[in-house]
N, C-alpha and C positions, 0 to 999 in steps of 0.2 A: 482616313482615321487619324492620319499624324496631323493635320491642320486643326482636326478639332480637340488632339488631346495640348497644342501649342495657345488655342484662343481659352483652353479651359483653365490651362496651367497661369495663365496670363492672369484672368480673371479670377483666379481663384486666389493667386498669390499677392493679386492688388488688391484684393478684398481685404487679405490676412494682416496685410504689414498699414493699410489705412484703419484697420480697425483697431490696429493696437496703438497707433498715433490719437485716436478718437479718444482713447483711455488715458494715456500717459501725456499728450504734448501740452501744450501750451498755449501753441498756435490754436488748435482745432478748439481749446475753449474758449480763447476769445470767437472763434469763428461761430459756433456755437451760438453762443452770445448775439450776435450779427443774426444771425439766422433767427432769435428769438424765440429758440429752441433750448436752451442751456438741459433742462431737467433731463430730455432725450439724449443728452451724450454719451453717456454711458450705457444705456439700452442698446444704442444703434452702434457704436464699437462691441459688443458680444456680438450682434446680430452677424456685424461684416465679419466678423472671425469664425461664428459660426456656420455662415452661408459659404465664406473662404473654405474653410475645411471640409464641407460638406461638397462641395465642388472638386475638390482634390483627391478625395478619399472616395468619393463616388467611384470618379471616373477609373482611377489607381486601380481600385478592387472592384472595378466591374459592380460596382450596386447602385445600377443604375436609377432606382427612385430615388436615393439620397441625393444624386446628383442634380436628377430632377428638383425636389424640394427647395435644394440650395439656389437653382438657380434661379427659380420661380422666386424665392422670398428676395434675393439680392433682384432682381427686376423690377418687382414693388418697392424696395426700399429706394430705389436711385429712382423712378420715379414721382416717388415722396420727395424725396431729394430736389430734383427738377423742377415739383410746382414750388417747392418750398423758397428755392431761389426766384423763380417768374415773382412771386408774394413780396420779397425784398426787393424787387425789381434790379438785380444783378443782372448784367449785359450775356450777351448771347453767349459771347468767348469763355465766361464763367461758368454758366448753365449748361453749358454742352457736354462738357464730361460726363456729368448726371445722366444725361439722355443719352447718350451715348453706348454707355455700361449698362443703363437698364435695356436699352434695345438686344445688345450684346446678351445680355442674361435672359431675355427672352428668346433669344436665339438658339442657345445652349439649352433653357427650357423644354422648346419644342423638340433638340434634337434626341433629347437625353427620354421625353417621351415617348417617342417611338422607339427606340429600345424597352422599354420596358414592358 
């Protein structure tokens, strides 16, 4: 249980502080931009703050569908993410993180399922 409340604290809190950079930075609108997405930036900064907290709070207070929920929509998002780089044809080293975190959040997904 201590490994999965460290891969969820991970996940949850890299969600929290990218989502609030999706809002506020500067980088991430030009990146945005790049991506050919700009109108989603600020959808998808609530979403990673929502699904962040929803991961943390889940897990914290034992409510386990919340955690589920979160982890499930951040999975989709970062593989939204994934194809959305494959589409700009950003190189592997870039797109990996995407696919990475959404495997990870599927992972947390299923584990946070069978709890519930």
């Amino acid at each position: 249980m201590k490994a999965l409340l460290v891969v969820t604290l991970f996940s949850g809190l890299s969600f929290i502080f990218y989502g609030f950079s999706c809002l506020y930075s500067k980088k991430m609108k030009a990146e945005f931009i790049r991506f050919r997405i700009p109108k989603y930036r600020n959808i998808t900064g609530l979403l990673q703050i929502l699904g962040g907290s929803s991961l943390v709070i889940g897990y914290l207070m034992s409510v386990w569908w919340l955690a589920f929920v979160g982890a499930l929509g951040l999975a989709v998002l970062m593989a939204l993410g994934f194809f959305t780089r494959l589409r700009i044809k950003d190189s592997l080293p870039l797109s990996a993180p995407a696919l990475l975190f959404s495997l990870l959040n599927a992972f947390l997904a299923f584990k946070f399922y069978t709890y519930i």
